[in-house]
Every structure is written in C-alpha cells, then in structure tokens.
LUMBAKOL-471763 format. One line per field, with one value per residue: residue number from 0; x, y, z of N, C-alpha, C in turn. Coordinates in Angstrom, 1 decimal. Layout:
<sites>
seq = [NUM;...]
nc1 = [X;...]
nc2 = [Y;...]
nc3 = [Z;...]
cac1 = [X;...]
cac2 = [Y;...]
cac3 = [Z;...]
cc1 = [X;...]
cc2 = [Y;...]
cc3 = [Z;...]
</sites>
This chain:
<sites>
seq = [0;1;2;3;4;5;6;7;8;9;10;11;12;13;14;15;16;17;18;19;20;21;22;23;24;25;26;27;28;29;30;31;32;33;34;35;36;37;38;39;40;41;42;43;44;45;46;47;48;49;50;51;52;53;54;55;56;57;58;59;60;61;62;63;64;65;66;67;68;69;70;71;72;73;74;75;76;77;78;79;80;81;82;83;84;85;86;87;88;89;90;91;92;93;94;95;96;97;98;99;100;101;102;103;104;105;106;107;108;109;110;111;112;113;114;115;116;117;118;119;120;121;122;123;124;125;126;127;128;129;130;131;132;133;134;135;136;137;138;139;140;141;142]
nc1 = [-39.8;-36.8;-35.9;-32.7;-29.8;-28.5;-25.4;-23.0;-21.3;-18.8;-17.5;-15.3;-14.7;-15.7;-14.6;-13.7;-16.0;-18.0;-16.3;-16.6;-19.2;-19.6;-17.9;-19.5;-22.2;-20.9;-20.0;-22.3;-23.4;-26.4;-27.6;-28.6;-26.8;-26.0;-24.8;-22.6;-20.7;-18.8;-17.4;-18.7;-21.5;-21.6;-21.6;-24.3;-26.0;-25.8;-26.3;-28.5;-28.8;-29.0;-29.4;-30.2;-32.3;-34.9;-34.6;-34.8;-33.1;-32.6;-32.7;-29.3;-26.1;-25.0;-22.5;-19.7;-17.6;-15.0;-13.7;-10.2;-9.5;-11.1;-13.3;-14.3;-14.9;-12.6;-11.8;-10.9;-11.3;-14.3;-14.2;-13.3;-16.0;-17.5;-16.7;-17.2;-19.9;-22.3;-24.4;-23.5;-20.6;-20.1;-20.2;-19.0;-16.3;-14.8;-11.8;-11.4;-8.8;-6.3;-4.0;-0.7;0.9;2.4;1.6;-1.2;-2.4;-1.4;-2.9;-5.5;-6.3;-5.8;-7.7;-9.9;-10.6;-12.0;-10.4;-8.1;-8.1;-6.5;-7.2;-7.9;-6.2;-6.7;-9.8;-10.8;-8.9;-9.8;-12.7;-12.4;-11.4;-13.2;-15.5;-14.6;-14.2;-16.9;-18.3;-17.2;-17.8;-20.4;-21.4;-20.6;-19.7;-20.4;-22.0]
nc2 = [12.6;11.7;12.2;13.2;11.6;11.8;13.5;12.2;13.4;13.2;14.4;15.2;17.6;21.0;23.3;22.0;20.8;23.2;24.8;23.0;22.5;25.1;25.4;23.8;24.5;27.2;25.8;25.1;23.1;21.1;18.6;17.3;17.3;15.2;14.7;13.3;13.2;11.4;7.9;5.9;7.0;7.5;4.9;4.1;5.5;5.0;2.0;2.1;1.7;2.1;5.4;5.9;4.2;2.6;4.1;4.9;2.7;2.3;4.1;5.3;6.7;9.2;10.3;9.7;11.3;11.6;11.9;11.1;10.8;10.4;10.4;7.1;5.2;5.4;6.9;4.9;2.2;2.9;3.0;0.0;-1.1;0.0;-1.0;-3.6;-4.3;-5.2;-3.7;-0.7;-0.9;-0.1;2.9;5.7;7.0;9.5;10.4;13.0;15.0;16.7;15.5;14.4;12.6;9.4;6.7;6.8;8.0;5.6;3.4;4.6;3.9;1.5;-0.2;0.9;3.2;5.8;8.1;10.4;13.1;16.3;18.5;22.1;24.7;27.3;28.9;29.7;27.8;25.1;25.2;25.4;22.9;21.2;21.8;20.9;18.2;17.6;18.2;16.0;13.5;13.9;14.7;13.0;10.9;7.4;4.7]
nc3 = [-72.3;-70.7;-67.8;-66.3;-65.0;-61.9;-60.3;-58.5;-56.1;-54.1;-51.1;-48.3;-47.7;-46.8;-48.2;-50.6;-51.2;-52.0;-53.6;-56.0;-56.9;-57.3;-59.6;-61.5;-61.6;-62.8;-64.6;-66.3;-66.0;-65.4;-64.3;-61.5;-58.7;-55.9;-52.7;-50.8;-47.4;-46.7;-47.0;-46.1;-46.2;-48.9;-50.5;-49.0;-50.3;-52.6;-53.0;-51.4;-48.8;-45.1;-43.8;-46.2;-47.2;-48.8;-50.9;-54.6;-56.2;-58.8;-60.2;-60.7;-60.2;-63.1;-63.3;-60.7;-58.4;-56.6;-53.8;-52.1;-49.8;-47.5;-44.2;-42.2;-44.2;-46.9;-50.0;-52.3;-51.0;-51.6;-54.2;-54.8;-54.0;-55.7;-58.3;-57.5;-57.7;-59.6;-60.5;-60.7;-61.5;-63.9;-64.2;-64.4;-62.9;-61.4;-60.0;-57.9;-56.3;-54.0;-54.0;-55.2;-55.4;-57.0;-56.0;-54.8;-57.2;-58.8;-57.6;-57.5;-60.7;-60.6;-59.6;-60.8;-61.5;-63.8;-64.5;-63.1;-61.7;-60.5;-57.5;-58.0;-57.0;-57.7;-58.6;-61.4;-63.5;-61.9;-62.8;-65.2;-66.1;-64.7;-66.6;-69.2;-68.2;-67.5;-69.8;-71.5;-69.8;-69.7;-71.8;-73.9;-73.3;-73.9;-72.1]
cac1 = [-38.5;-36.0;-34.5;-30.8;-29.3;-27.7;-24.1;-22.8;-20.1;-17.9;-16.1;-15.6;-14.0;-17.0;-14.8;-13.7;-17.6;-18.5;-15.7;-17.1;-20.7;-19.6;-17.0;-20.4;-22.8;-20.0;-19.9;-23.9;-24.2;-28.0;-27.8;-29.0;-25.7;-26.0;-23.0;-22.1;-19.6;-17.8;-17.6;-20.0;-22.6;-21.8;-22.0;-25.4;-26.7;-25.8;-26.4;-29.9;-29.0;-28.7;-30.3;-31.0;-32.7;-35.6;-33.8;-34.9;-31.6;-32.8;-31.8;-27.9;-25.6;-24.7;-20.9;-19.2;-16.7;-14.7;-12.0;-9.7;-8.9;-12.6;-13.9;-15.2;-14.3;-11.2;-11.9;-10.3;-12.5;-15.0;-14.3;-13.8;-17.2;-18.5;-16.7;-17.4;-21.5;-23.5;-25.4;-22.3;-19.2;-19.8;-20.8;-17.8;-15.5;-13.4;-10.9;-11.1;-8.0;-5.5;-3.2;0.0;1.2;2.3;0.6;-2.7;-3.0;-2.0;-4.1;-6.7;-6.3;-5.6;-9.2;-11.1;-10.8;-12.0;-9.9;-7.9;-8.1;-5.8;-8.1;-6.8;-6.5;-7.0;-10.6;-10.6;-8.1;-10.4;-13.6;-12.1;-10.8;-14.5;-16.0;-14.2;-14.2;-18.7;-18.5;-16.6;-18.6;-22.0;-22.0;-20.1;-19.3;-21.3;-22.0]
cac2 = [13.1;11.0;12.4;12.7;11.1;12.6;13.5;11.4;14.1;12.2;15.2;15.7;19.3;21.6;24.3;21.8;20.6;24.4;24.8;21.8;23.1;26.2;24.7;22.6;25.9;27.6;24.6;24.9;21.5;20.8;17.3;17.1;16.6;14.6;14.8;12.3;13.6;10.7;6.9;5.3;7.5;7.1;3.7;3.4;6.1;4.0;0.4;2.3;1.4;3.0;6.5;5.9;2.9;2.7;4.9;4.4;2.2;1.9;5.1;5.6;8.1;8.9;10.1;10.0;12.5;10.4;12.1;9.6;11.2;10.6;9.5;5.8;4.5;6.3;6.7;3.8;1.5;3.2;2.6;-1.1;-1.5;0.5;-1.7;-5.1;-4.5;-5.4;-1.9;0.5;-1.4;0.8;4.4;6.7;7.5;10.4;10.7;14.5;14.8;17.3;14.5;14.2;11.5;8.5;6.1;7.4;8.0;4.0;2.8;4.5;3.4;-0.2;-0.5;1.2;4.8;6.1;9.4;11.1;14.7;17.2;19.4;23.1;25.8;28.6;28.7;29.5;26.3;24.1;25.4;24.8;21.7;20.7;22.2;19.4;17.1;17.5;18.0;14.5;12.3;13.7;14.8;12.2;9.2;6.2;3.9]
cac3 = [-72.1;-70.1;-66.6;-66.4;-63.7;-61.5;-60.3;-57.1;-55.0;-52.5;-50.3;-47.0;-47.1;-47.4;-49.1;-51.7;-52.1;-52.5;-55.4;-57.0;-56.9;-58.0;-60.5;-61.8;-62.2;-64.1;-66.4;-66.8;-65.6;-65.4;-63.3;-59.8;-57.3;-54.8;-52.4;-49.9;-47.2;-46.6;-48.1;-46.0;-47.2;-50.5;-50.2;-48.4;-51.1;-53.9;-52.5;-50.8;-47.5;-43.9;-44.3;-47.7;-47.0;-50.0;-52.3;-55.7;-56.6;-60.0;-60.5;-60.6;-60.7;-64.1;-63.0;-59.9;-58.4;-55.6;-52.8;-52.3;-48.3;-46.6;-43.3;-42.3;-45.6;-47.9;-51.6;-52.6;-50.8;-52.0;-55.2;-55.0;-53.8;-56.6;-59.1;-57.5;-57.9;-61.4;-60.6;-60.5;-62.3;-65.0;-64.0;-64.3;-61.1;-61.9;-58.8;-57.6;-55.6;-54.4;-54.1;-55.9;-54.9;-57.8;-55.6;-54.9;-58.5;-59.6;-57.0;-58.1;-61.3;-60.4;-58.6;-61.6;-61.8;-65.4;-64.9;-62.1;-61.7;-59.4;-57.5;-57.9;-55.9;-58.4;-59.4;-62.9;-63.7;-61.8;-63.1;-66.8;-65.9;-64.4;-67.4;-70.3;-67.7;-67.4;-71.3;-71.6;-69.2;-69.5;-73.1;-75.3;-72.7;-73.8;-71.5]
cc1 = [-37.9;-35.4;-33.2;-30.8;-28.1;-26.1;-23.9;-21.3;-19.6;-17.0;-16.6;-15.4;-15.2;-16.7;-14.6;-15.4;-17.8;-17.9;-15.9;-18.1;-20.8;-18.9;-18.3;-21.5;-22.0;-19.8;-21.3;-24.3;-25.5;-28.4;-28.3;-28.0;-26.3;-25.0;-23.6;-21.0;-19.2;-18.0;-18.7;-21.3;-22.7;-22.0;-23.5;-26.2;-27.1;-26.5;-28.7;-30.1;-29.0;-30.1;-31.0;-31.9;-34.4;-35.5;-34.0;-33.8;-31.4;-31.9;-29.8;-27.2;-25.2;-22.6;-20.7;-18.2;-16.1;-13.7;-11.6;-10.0;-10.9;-12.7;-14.7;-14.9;-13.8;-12.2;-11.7;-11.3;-13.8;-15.9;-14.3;-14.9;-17.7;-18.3;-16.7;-19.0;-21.9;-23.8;-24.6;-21.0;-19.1;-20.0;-19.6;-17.5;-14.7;-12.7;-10.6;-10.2;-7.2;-3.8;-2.1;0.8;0.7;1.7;-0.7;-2.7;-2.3;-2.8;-5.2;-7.1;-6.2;-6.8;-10.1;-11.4;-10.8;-10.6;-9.6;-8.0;-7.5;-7.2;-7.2;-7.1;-7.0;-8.9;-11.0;-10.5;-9.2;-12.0;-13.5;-11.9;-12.0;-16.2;-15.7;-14.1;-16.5;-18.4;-18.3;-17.6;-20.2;-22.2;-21.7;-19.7;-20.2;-21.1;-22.4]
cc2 = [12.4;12.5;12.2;12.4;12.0;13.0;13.0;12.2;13.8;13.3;15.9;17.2;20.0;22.5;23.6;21.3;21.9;25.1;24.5;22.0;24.2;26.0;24.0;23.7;26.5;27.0;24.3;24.1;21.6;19.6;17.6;16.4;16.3;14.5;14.2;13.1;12.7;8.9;5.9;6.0;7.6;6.0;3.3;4.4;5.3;2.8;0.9;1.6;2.5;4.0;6.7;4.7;3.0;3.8;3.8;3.6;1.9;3.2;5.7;6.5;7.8;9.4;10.9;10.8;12.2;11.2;11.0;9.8;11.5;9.9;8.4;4.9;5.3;5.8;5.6;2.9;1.7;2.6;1.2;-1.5;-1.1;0.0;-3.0;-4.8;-4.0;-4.0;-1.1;-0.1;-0.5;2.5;4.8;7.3;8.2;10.6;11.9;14.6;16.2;16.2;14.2;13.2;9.8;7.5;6.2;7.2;6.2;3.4;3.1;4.0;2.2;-0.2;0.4;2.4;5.3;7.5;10.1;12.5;15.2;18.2;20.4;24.1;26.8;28.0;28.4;28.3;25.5;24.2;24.8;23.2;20.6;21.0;21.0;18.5;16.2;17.0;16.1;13.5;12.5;13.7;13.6;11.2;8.7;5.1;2.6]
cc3 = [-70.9;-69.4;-66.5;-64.9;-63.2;-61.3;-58.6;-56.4;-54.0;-51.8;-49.1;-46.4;-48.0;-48.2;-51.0;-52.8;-52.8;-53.6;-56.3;-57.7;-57.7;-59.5;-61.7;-62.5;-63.2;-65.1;-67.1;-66.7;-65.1;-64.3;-61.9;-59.6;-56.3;-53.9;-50.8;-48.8;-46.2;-47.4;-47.6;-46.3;-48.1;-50.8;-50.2;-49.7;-52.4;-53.7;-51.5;-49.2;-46.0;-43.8;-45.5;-48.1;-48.3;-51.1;-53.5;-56.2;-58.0;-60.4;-60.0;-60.9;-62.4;-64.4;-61.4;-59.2;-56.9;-55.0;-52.7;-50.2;-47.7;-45.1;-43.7;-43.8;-46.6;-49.5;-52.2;-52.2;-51.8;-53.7;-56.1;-54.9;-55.1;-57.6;-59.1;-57.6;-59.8;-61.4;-60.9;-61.2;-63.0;-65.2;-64.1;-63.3;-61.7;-60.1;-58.8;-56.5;-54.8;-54.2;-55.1;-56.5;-56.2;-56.9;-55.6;-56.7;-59.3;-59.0;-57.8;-59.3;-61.6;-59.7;-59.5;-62.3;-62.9;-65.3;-63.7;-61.8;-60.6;-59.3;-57.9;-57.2;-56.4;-58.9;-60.7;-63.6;-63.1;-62.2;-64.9;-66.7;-65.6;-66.2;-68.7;-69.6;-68.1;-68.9;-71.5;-71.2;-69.4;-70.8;-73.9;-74.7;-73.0;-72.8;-71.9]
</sites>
C-alpha cells in the first residue's frame, strides 16, 4: 500500500492555521499536514534545506495551501520558487487568502496558482469550501 503524501500549510496566523486544521478534520482528510509558518520555511521544507536539511525530498507534498501575506518571503515568491523547480512545478498551490484584492488574485494566478480561495470568517462556509476543495485535489486531481 502506497503512503499518501502529505499536505504542505503555508500560514503565519495561528488562528487561521487552527481553522484550516480544523476545516481539514471536518473534511476527513487523512494526509499528514505539515505547516510551515512563514515562506522561508516552506521553502527550506520543500527544497530540504536549513532545518530541514536531509529531509526526504523525494517525498513531496501532494497539495499545497499558500498565504499570500507571510514573513521573510510573501506568498507570491513563494510560489515562484515552487514553480521554477522540476521537483514542485507540478504539485497543486491553492492560494488560501483573506485577500480581495483583483491584484493579489491575478498575480497569483500569473506565477502559477492552480486555484485561489477566499479564506472565511464563518466556519461552516470555509469548512465546506475546504471540504470540495480536499475532494477536488486529493481525490480526482491527476497529476
């Protein structure tokens, strides 16, 4: 039986991690999150550097979940790195935002971003919203 790979959590605000987390249980997600809180650690996680320095790198996330608004390196960055490397070009970056803002969302989409998502405030809403989003990428995205 093949290991699923895990889920890669980019956010610096611990209540929106704890939403997300919870948002993620509610949706029955099964993966192992990994959560990053900010973009150089997401970076060095992926790439197996820094602290993460012999990190299995074979192993990759199987979808990403990207703030745009992080310390040390912004989302955005983030994201070009992860679509200029052979290893990561193709993993799925969903942009978790609360961000409304028509910029932010063409940027992100001009530098790679499979799919933007508003965070939300109301639970419920973003637990559903996290729930067809998991379905989508873990169950029926082909890679």
């Amino acid at each position: 039986m093949t290991k699923s790979r895990p889920i890669l959590l980019v956010d610096d605000n611990a209540d929106d991690e704890l939403l997300t987390l919870d948002a993620l249980r509610a949706s029955r997600v099964s993966h192992q999150v990994i959560v990053a809180r900010d973009g150089q650690e997401a970076i060095e996680w992926l790439f197996g550097h820094g602290a993460h320095a012999g990190r299995d790198t074979e192993v990759m996330p199987q979808l990403i979940l990207l703030d745009l608004k992080l310390p040390k390196m912004n989302g955005l960055e983030v994201l070009s790195n992860v679509r200029r490397d052979d290893r990561t070009r193709n993993v799925p970056t969903v942009i978790l935002s609360s961000s409304t803002r028509r910029e932010d969302i063409d940027s992100s989409y001009t530098r790679g971003a499979n799919s933007y998502v508003q965070k939300a405030v109301n639970f419920e809403e973003y637990s559903e919203a996290m729930q067809c989003l998991c379905r989508y990428w873990l169950d029926h995205n082909q890679v």
